[in-house]
C-alpha positions, 0 to 999 in steps of 0.5 A, spaced: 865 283 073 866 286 079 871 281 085 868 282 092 874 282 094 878 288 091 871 293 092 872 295 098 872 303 099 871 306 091 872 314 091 870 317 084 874 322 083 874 326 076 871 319 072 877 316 076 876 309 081 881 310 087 881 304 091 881 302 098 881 298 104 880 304 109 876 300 115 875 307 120 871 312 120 876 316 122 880 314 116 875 316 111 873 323 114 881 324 114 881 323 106 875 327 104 878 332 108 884 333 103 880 329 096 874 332 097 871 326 094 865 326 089 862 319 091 862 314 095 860 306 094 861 302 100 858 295 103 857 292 110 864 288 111 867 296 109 864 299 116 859 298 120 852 301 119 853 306 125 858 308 122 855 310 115 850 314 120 856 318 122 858 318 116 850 322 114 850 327 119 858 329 119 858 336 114 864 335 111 861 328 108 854 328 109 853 332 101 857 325 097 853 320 093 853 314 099 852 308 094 851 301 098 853 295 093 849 290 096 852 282 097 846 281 101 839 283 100 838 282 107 842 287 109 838 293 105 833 295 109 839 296 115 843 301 110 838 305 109 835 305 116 843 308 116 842 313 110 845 311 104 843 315 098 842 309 093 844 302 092 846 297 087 845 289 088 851 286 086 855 283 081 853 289 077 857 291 070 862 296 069 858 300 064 851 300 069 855 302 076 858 308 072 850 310 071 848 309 076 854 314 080 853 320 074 846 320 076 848 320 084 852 325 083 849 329 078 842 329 082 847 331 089 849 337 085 842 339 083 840 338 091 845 341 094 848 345 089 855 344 092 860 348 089 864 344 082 871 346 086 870 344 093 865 341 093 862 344 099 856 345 100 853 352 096 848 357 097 841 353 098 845 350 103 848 355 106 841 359 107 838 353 110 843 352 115 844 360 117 836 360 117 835 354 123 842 357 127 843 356 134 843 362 139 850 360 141 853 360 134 856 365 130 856 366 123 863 368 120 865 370 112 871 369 110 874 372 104 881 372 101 883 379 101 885 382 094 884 375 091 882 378 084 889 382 084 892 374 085 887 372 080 889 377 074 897 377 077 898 369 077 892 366 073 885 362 074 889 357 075 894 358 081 888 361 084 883 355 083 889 352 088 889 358 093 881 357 093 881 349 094 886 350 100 883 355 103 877 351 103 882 344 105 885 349 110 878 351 114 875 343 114 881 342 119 881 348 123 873 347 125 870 343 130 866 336 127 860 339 129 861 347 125 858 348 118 863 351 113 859 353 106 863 356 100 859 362 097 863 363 091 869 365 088 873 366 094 868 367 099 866 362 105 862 362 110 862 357 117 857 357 123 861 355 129 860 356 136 868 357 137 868 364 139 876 364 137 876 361 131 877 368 127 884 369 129 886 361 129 883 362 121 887 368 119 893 365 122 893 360 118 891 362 112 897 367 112 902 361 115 899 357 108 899 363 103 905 366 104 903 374 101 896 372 102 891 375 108 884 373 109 878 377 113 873 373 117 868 377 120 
């Protein structure tokens, strides 16, 4: 059985629990943005139910699992007014919260089709959010030059690593408001309305991977 106490903040990572006892919004946003975490399972003494919504309507966490582990029934209704995805009432068994989060994460997959290595969003996301674009936001592809070359040289591996941090690269570079999206492979796709970002990406990127460039147009 589960200790209140230590089940704070649970990131499920590659069927691995990680705990923490993060308190900040701030803090956990930070952390998915070098993770890229799977699920999340939280409860109302971690943040606040304001803070959850944030959480929702922020694109680099708003496609993980938010499981709330629910201590007190009266607090229910208020964390999915904020938006959770699902909720446990505790105490619960290990095997049965385990089902629970490979559901969550099973049913995002499917809903969002995020990509299995970034998990960015994928292409049923990207459609919908390019189709419903603001006139001041631009859309720019960014694709790593030669990449099939580096995959061939150096190996699948090496070049999963040059995908993820491209990606880890980006969700730094990009206002909280932008969308980033991965396509596939080694192509991405962000919604900005920061109309220098184009040359801060390529900089960037090049400074990361030495040999490397990228194109964003």
């Amino acid at each position: 059985m589960f200790d209140k106490t230590n089940f704070k903040i649970v990131l499920f990572t590659k069927r691995k629990f990680v705990f923490f006892n993060f308190a900040k919004v701030g803090k956990i946003k930070y952390f998915f943005r070098n993770n890229f975490a799977t699920c999340v399972l939280i409860d109302s003494e971690t943040i606040t139910f304001d803070e959850i919504k944030k959480l929702k309507n922020n694109f680099l966490t708003f496609c993980f699992p938010l499981i709330f582990l629910c201590f007190d029934e009266k607090k229910l209704a208020a964390a999915i007014e904020a938006g959770i995805d699902d909720y446990v009432i505790m105490p619960i068994d290990k095997k049965n919260l385990l089902l629970k989060i490979e559901m969550n994460i099973l049913r995002s997959r499917r809903d969002l089709n995020a990509n299995p290595l970034t998990k960015l969003p994928g292409n049923f996301l990207i459609e919908r959010v390019i189709s419903q674009k603001e006139k001041n936001q631009t859309i720019l592809h960014v694709d790593i030059n030669n990449f099939k070359n580096y995959n061939d040289k150096h190996g699948f591996e090496k070049g999963d690593k040059v995908i993820l941090g491209t990606a880890k690269m980006l969700a730094k570079i990009i206002d909280k408001n932008d969308f980033l999206g991965h396509i596939g492979g080694d192509d991405f796709i962000v919604v900005t309305k920061n109309s220098k970002i184009k040359d801060v990406i390529k900089e960037n990127f090049e400074k990361k991977f030495k040999g490397l460039s990228v194109s964003v147009k």
